[in-house]
C-alpha positions in Angstrom: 50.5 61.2 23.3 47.5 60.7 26.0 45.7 57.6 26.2 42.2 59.9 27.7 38.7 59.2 28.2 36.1 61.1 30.1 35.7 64.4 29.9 38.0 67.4 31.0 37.7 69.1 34.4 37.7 73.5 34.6 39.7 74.6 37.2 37.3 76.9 39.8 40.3 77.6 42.1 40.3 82.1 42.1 44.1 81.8 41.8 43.9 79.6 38.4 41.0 81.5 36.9 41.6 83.1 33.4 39.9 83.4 29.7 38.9 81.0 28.4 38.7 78.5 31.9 41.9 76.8 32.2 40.6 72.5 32.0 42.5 70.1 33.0 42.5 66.0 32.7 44.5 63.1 33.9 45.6 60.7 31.5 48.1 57.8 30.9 50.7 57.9 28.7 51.6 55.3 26.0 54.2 54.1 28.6 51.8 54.1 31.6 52.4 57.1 33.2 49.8 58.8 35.1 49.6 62.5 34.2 47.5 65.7 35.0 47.6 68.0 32.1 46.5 71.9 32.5 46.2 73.7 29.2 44.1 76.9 28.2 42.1 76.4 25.0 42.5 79.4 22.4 41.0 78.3 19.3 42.4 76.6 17.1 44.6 75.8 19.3 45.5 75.6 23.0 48.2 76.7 25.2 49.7 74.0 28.0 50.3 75.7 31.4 51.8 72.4 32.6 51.6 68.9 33.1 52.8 66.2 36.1 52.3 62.9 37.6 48.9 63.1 39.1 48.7 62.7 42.6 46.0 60.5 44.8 43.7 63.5 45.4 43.9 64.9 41.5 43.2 60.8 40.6 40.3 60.5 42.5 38.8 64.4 42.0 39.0 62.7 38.0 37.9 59.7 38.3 34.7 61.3 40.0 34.0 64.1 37.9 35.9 63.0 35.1 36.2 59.9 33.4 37.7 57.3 34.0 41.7 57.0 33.5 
C-alpha cells in the first residue's frame, strides 16, 4: 500500500512510450520507503511495469511536477 499525493507523472522518454502512456509516481510506503512506481493503466485495471526506491533525480522531477511525497 502507497501513502500518494499529487498527481501521477507520463513518461515522454521514446524508449518507454506505449498505449495508453505509461505514468508513474513516487510514493512512501506504510513503512517509509521511498518508491517510484511505473504502471500502464488498462481499464479497469492497470498493469505494473515495475517499481524501486526512487532516486534523488526521480524525487525531485516529482516533487516539481508531481505532488508532493
Amino acid at each position: 500500500m502507497f501513502l500518494m499525493s499529487g498527481i501521477e507523472l507520463e513518461d515522454l522518454r521514446e524508449q518507454h512510450q506505449s498505449n495508453p502512456a505509461t505514468l508513474w509516481f513516487v510514493a512512501k510506503t506504510q513503512t517509509g520507503r521511498v518508491l517510484k512506481v511505473v504502471y500502464v493503466p488498462y481499464m479497469p485495471t492497470s498493469v505494473l511495469r515495475t517499481a524501486y526506491d526512487a532516486n534523488n533525480t526521480e524525487i525531485n522531477i516529482f516533487k516539481m511536477y508531481g505532488g508532493s511525497i
